[in-house]
N, C-alpha and C positions, 0 to 999 in steps of 0.2 A: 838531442833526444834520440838516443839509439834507437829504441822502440818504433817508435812511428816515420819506420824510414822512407813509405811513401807519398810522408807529405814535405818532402826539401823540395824546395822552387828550383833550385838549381842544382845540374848535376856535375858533379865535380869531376875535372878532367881524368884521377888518376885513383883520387881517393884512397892513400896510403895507408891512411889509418882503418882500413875496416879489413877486421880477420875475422871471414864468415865461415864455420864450419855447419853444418848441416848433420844431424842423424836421426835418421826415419827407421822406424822399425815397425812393423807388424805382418809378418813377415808368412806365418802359418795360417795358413786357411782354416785349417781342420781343428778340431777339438782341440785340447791343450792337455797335456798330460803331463805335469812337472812332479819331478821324483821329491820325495823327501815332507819336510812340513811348510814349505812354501805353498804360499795361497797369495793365488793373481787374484784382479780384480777383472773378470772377461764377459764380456756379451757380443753377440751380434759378430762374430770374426771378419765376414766379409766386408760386413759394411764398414767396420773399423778400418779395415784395411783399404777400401776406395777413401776414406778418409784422409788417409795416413798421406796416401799418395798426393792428393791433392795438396793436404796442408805445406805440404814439400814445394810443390809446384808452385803455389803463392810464394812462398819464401824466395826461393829462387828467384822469382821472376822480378820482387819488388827489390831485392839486393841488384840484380842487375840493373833495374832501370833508373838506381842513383849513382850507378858508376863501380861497382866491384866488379873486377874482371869476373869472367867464369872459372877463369882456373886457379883463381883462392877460394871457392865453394866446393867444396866434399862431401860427399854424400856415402852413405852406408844404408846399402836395404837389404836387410837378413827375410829373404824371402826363403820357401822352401828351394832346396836345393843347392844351398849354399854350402858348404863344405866345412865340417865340424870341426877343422883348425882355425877358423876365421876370428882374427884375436881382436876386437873392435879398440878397446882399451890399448892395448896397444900404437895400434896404427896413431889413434888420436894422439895419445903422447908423443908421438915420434914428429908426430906435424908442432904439435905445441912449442916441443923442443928448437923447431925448426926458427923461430918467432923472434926476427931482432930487436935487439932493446929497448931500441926507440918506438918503437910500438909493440908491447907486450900484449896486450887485450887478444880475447879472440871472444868470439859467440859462436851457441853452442844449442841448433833447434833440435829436439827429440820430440815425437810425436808415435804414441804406441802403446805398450800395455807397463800395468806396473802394478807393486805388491798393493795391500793396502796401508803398509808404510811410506809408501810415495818412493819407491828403489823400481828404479825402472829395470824392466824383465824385458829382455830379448831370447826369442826364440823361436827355431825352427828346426826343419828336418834335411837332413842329407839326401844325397843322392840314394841309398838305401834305405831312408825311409826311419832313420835313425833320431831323436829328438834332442833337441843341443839347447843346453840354454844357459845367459851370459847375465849375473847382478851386474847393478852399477849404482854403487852407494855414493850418497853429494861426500863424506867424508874422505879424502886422499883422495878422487878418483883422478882428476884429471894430473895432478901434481902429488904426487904422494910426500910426505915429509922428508923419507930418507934419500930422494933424489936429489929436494930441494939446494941443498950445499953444495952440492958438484959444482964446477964449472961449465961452461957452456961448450960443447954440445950434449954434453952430458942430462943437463938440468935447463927447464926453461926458464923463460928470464921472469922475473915477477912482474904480473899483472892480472886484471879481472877477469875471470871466466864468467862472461854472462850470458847465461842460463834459460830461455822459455822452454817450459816441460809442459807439452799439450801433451798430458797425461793424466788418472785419475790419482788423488788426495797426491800430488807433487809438492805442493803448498809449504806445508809445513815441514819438509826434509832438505827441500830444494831452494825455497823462497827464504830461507833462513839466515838472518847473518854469517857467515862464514868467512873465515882467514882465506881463500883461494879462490873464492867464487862468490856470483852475486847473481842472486838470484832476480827477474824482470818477469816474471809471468810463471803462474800456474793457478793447479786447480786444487779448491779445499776439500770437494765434495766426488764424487762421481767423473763428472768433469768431460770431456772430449763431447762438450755438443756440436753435434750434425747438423749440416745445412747439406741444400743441393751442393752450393758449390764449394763446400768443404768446412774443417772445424771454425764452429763459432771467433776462438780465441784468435784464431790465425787470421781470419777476415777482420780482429779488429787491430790485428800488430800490424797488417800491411796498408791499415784505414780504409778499408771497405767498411767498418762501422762507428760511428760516432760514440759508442761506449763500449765499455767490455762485459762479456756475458755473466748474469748472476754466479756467483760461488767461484768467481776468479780472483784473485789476489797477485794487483799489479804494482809495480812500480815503476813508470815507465820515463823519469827525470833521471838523470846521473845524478849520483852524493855530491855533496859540493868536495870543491878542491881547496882544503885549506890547509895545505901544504904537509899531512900527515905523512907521505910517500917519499916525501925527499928530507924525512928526519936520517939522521944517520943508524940508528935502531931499528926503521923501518923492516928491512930487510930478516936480519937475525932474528925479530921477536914475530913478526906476520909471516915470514916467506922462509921461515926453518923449524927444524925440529924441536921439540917441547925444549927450554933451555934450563938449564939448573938454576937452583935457587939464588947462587951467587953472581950469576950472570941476567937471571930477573930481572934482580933487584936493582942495577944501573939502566934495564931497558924499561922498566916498569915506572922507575924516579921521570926517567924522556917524557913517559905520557904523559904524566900527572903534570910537566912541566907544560909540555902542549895543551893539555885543557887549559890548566889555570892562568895562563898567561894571557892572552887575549882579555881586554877591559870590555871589549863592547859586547852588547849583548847576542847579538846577531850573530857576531865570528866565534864567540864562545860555541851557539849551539850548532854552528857548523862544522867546529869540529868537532863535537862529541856525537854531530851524526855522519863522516866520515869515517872516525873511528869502530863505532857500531855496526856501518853497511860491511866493511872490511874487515870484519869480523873480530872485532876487540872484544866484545862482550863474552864472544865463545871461546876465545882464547885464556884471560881471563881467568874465566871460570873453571878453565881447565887447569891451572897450574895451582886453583886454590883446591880442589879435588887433591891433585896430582903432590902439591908440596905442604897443604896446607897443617901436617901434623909433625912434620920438622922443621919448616921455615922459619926465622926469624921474624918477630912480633914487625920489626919495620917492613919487610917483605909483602905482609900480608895488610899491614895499615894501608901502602901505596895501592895496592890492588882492590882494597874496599873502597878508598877515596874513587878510583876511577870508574869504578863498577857505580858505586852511589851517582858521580856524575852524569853517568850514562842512562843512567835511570829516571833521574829528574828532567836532561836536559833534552830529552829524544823522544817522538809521539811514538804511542805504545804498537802504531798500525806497524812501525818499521819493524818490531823485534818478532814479526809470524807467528805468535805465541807461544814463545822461547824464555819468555821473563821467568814463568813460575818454574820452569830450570834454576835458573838464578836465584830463587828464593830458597828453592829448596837446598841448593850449594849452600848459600849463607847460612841456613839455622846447622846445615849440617858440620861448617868449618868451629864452631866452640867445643862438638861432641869430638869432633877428629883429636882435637891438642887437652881435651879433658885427661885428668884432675889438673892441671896447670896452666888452662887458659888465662890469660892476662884479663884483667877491667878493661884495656882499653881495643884488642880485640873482640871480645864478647860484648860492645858498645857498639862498635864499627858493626859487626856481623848484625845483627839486631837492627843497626839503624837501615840497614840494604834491606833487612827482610822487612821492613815497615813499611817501606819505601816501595819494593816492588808491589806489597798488600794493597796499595793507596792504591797505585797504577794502575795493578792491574785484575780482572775480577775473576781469572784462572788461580792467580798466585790467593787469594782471599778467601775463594775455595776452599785453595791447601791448608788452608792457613787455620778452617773452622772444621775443617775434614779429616784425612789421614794423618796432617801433620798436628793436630790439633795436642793428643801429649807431652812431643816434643817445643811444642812452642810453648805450655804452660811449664812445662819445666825449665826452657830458657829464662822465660818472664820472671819466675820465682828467684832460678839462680839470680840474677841479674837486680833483683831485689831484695838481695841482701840471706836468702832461703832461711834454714833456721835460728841466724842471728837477726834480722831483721832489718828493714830500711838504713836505721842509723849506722850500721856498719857496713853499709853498701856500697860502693864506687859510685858518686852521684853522677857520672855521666853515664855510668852503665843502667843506672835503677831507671833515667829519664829515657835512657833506649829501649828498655823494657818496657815503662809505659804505654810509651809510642806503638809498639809490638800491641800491647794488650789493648790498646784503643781499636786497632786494627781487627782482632781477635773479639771485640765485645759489639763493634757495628754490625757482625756477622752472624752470632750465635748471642741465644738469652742465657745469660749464664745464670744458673740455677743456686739458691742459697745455702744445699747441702754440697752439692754435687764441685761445686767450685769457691767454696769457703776459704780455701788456702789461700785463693789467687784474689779473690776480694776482699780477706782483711790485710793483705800485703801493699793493696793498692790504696786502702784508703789508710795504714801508715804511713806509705809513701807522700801521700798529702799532708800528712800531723810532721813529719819530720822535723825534727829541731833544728834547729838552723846555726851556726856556729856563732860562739860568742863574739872572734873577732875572726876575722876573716879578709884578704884582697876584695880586690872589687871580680875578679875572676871567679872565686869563689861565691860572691853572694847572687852574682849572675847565673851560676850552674845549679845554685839550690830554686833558684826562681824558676828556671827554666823544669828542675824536674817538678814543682810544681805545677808546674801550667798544665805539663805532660800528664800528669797523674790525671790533673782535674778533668780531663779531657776523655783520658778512660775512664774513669767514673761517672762523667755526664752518658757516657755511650752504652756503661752498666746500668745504671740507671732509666733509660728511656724508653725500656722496654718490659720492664716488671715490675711490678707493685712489690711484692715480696721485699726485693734487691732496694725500693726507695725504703720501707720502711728497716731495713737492716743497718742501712748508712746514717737513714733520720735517727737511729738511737745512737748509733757511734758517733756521730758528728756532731747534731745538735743535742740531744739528751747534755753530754758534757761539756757544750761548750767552746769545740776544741773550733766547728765551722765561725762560729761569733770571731776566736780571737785569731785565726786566721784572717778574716777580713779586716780584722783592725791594723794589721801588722803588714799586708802584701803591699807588691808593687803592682803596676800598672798592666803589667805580662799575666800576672797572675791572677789577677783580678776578674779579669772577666770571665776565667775561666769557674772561679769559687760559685761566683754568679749565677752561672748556667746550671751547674750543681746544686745552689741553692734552690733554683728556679725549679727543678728537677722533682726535687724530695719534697719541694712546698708542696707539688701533685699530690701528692699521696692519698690514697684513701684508706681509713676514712678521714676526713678534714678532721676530727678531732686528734687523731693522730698529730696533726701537722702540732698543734696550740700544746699540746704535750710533749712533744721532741723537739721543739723549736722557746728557747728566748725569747721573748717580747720586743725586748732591745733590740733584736737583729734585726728590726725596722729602722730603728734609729741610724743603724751598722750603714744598712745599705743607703739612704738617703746620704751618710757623711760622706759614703763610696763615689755617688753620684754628682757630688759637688766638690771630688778632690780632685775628679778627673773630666772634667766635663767636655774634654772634646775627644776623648777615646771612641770611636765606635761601639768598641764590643763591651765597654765597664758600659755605656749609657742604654746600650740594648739590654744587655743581660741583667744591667739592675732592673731596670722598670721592667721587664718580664717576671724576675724574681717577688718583685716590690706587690705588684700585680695579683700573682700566685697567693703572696701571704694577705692580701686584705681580701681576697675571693674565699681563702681557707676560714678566715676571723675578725670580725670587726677590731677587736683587740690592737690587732696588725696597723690598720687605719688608724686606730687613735693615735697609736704608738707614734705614726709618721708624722700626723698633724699635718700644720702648715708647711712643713719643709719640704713634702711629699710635690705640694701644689706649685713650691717654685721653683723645685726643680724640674716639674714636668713643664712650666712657659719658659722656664730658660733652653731647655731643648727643641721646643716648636719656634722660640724665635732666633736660633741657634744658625749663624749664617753656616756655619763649618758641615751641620746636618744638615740644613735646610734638601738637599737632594738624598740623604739618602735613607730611602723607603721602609727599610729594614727598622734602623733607631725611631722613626715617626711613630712605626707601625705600632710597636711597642710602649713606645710613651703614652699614646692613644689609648690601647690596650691599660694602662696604669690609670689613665684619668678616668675612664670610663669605671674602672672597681671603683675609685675613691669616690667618684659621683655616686655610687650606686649605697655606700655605706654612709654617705654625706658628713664625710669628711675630708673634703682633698682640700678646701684652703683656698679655694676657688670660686666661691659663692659672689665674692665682692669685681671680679673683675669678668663675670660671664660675655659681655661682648668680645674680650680682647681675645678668650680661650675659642668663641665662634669663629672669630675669624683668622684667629690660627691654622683650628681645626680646616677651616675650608682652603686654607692658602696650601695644608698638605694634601687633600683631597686632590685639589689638583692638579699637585704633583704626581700622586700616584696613580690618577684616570691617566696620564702619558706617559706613565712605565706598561714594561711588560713583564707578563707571566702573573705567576701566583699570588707575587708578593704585591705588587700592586694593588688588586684584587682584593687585597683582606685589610689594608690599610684603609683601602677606602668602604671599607664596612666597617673597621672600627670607628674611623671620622666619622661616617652618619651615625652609629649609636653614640658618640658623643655628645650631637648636636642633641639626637632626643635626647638624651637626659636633660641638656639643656634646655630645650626648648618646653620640655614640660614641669619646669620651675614653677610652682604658684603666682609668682612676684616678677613681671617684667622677663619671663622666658624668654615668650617668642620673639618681642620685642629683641631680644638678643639676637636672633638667630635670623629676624626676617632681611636683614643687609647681604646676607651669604646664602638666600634661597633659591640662588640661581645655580651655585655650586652641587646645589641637592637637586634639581632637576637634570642637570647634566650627568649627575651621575647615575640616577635613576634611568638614561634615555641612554647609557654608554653600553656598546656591545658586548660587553664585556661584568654586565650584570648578572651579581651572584644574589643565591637565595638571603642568603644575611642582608647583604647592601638591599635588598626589595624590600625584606620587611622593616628595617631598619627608616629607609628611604619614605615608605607607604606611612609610619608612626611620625616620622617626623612632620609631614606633611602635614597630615590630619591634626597636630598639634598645633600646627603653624596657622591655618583651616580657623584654628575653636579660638585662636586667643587673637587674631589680627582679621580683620575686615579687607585693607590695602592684602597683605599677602594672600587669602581669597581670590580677588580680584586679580589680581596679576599670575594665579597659578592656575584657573579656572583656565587661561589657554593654552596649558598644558595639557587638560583633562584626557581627549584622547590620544595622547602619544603616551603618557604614562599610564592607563591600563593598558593600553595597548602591548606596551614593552613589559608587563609583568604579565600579558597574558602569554607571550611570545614566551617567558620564562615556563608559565606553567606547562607549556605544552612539549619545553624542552624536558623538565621535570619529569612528566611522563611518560614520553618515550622513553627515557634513563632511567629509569626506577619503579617504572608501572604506572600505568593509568589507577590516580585512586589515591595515588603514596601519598605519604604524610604533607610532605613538603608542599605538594601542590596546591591539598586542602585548604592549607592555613594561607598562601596565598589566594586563592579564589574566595575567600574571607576576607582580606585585604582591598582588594578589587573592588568588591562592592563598598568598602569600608572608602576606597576613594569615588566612585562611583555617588555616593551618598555625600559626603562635604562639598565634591567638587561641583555637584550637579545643582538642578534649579532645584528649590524647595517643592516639596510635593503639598496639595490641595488637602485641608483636613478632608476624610471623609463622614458623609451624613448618615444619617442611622441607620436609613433605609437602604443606603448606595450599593448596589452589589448586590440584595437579595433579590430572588425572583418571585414577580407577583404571583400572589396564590391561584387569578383567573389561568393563568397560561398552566399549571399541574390540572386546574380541570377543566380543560378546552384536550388536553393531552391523555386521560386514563379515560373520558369517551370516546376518543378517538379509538382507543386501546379495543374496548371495548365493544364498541360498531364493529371493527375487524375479527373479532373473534364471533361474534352471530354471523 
């Protein structure tokens, strides 16, 4: 750990490896007057400058006290009076140069002023009172490219320049992956906080502080070493100048061979975060800029593959927020080699800019923001434009998808305003499928399937408008029904979602007009062809759900099938954990209960103590999801429980599942009132459960009064929510309690002698 170099327990006799350069600047006391449209970021000069000094002085002192001699630390302080030839850049390269092979590295502390590009500014005044001032941009600075090939002493030898810039916004200039340097400390914001005994940042590199100060952006581990530096490409493609296309292309093939090789999962993404810290990503980027509109279609395949990898396999903190760069290169390399972009370049570039979207919520931005017509014009190209889907490159139409999924989480796309791009997208869904085809072929049409359904579920989930424009093109004809009869398993759960989607609609009569009847039947067949799929068994009974909520119609349609597919999923050992498909199935039993038609009527105990065995799975998950499963299970049980015929009798073996959940910290308004019904049902129809829940009485108002009080502070004393349970409350209050004394006719009123023992009284006082 370079960084925290004064916590090594021991100090090392000679300590070969450490080349510590130092550069302090803040150097001018007086005002700042810099010529031209340069704009520093200044306050406070003096105090900056006690600062400056100090922060030095820690540096120093904690380098020596692990063993660097003093005379490999340099120092440069442009104070005033320094002399307007003083070439700082220089001097340093000339040390760098100096740097034998076996130990290349050096570190590089600057503390001082700088633009609000994070370009640190040095400057002062001469002996004549003259103002001098010296950029130093992270690009070339310490290594410039066209030195890099020389020989040695020429050129220094290749290794990391790492970097703390106790400077303002250094962050994102400095902290940046880069081919030459590596960035370990800076600041996003403002940055140089003061202490008495000097900057924040620098008391926490020498560990005087147990954390680093807010709006610092550290990385204070080395990249791992998994062997990127001793490739033989290493050198020509990181530690030279930009290389031409034909020379790329054999160091570019080295990457890709270096990611992709490694089987285990670990070494894979150490080296795609080696690669990344040492600036692969910006490199890169650059020759797809720099070549990307005569390079050959292989050139720029290998460069997306590696870009793509780097993107998926490396946390988004390491790239400084550098990605939506990379996003923005990607959309822009199809327009660079337009009209003659390849399918399977404008695939690749699409799939990077999808990829960065996911990751990252700058690039997402771009992505619904400025870049916003350029990406709907990719999407369209890429889906076939004015010939349509069926004539589209299907991996490119399923890259566009993925793009426009990205593009529709972001923004609500509007039914006039974006008509092009949504009826593109739900041809891209209808596509026909070839009549015969490899198995590679009916994989790529599945696959653009899945992708469409996906941006359609994300167009859809957020305007009504957009469901009912797809509920006429989809189901009106038909095409959603025979879609689901035809998918695979990939695809499937995505049709689902989509279905699940439009089923929303309002108004509900909408749904029973654009929708098939049969497509109850559809989905229950879905349901039992795939029954241990995760996402077909959530997304159908979510869908299944939607349409018996939209229509009773929907429920007959499903009948019995409905009901056993929903106990083949709650006694499902493959789901039994996971909360998601319960929640949903729940969600499905509870509509068909409600329409009294789920097929479940004959086996209510078995469905109770289902319902309760997932309850209490989902009372020991965490978050949200947990939470709403276990409000769907107790509206289960009431529906059960309030059966005319042997209800509660069903439900009272499992009433300890309902107290537990009603007494869990973690109780929501649904689960109360749900909780509070079921009770009281349980209460009217059983004597023994009475009995046995009567000593519950006060922990369960107790626990819903504790809700309603959260209720009010959240939402106002008064709100709805609260009401209906403080209704509740009493509503348990009254079954759980002792029966109350009739009263007598008389009971309560006051006799008439006490009103005239009381108006003479009135009356004496006023004589």
């Amino acid at each position: 750990d370079l960084m925290r170099v004064s916590t090594l327990k021991e100090r090392p006799p000679e300590a070969r490896w450490w080349k510590f350069h130092i550069v302090n600047n803040w150097g001018s006391i007086r005002r700042l007057q810099v010529i031209g449209p340069l704009k520093l970021f200044v306050t406070g000069q003096a105090v900056y400058r006690e600062q400056a000094l100090l922060g030095v002085e820690l540096v120093a002192t904690a380098l020596e006290a692990v063993g660097v001699p003093p005379v490999r630390i340099h120092h440069w302080d442009f104070a005033d009076g320094t002399s307007g030839d003083a070439n700082i850049l220089g001097d340093l390269r000339d040390i760098l140069r100096r740097l034998p092979a076996n130990i290349p590295d050096a570190f590089v502390y600057y503390v001082g002023p700088a633009t609000v590009e994070g370009t640190w500014a040095m400057t002062w005044r001469d002996q004549q009172g003259q103002l001098h001032h010296r950029l130093l941009q992270p690009d070339g600075a310490f290594d410039p490219p066209e030195e890099c090939m020389l020989p040695p002493p020429e050129a220094s030898a290749p290794g990391s320049r790492m970097i703390v810039a106790d400077a303002p916004f250094t962050a994102r200039s400095w902290m940046r992956p880069a081919v030459r340097q590596r960035g370990l400390a800076g600041w996003e914001s403002t940055g140089l906080a003061s202490t008495e005994r000097g900057p924040a940042l620098t008391r926490w590199l020498v560990g005087q502080f147990a954390r680093p100060p807010p709006d610092a952006v550290v990385f204070p581990t080395p990249p791992p070493d998994a062997g990127l530096c001793r490739l033989p490409g290493f050198r020509p493609l990181l530690w030279s100048p930009l290389p031409s296309p034909d020379v790329a292309s054999k160091l570019v093939w080295e990457l890709e061979e270096f990611l992709g090789a490694p089987t285990q999962h670990e070494r894979r993404m150490a080296a795609n975060l080696e690669l990344l810290v040492h600036g692969g990503a910006a490199l890169l980027s650059t020759l797809l800029v720099a070549h990307g509109a005569v390079a050959d279609d292989a050139l720029l395949l290998h460069i997306l593959w590696v870009l793509h990898s780097l993107v998926l396999s490396t946390p988004l903190a390491c790239w400084v927020g550098t990605m939506d760069e990379l996003f923005l290169a990607a959309l822009a390399l199809p327009r660079a080699r337009s009209p003659c972009c390849s399918p399977a370049v404008l695939a690749s570039a699409l799939t990077l800019a999808a990829a960065c979207a996911a990751k990252c919520g700058r690039s997402k931005e771009q992505c619904g923001g400025n870049a916003q017509p350029l990406v709907q014009a990719l999407i369209l190209e890429a889906l076939g434009g004015e010939d349509g889907p069926n004539a589209a490159d299907v991996v490119a139409a399923a890259a566009g998808c993925r793009l426009a999924a990205q593009l529709t989480s972001h923004i609500v796309l509007d039914v006039t305003m974006h008509v092009k791009l949504l009826a593109a997208l739900q041809l891209a869904l209808c596509r026909e499928p070839p009549a015969q085809g490899a198995t590679a072929a009916v994989a790529a049409e599945q696959d653009l399937r899945t992708a469409a359904g996906e941006a359609l579920l994300f167009t859809c989930l957020r305007s009504n408008p957009v469901k009912l424009k797809v509920l006429k093109f989809l189901g009106s004809t038909g095409r959603l029904l025979n879609l689901l009869q035809i998918c695979a398993v990939a695809s499937c759960g995505k049709l689902l979602a989509v279905l699940r989607s439009v089923a929303c609609a309002e108004p509900l009569d909408a749904v029973l007009e654009g929708l098939n009847v049969e497509i109850a039947a559809v989905v229950v067949d879905c349901l039992n062809k795939f029954p241990k799929d995760p996402a077909v068994q959530r997304w159908g009974f979510a869908a299944l759900g939607a349409l018996v909520v939209a229509s009773k119609t929907f429920a007959e349609r499903a009948g019995r099938g409905a009901g056993t597919c929903i106990m083949a999923t709650l006694n499902s050992d493959v789901l039994a954990n996971n909360v998601v498909v319960q929640q949903e199935a729940l969600f499905c039993a509870h509509a068909m209960l409600l329409r009294g038609q789920s097929g479940l009527e004959g086996g209510r105990r078995s469905l109770a103590g289902q319902t309760a065995r997932v309850i209490s799975v989902s009372l020991r998950a965490e978050g949200k999801t947990g939470t709403e499963c276990t409000a769907w299970g107790l509206k289960v049980l009431e529906r059960v429980a309030c059966a005319p015929k042997l209800g509660p009798a069903a439900v009272e073996p499992v009433m300890g599942v309902v107290v537990e959940a009603m007494l869990s910290p973690h109780l929501s308004f649904a689960s109360a009132e749900a909780g509070s019904a079921t009770i009281s049902y349980l209460v009217a129809g059983s004597e023994t459960a009475k009995l046995r829940l009567k000593r519950h009485k006060v922990q369960l108002v107790k626990a819903v009064q504790v809700l309603v009080w959260a209720l009010n502070e959240a939402e106002g004393k008064g709100c709805d929510k609260g009401v209906s349970l403080q209704g509740w409350i009493g509503v348990l209050c009254d079954v759980l309690g002792e029966p109350r004394a009739p009263l007598d006719d008389d009971e309560g009123m006051v006799p008439v002698e006490k009103f005239v023992e009381e108006e003479e009284a009135q009356v004496g006082a006023m004589m």
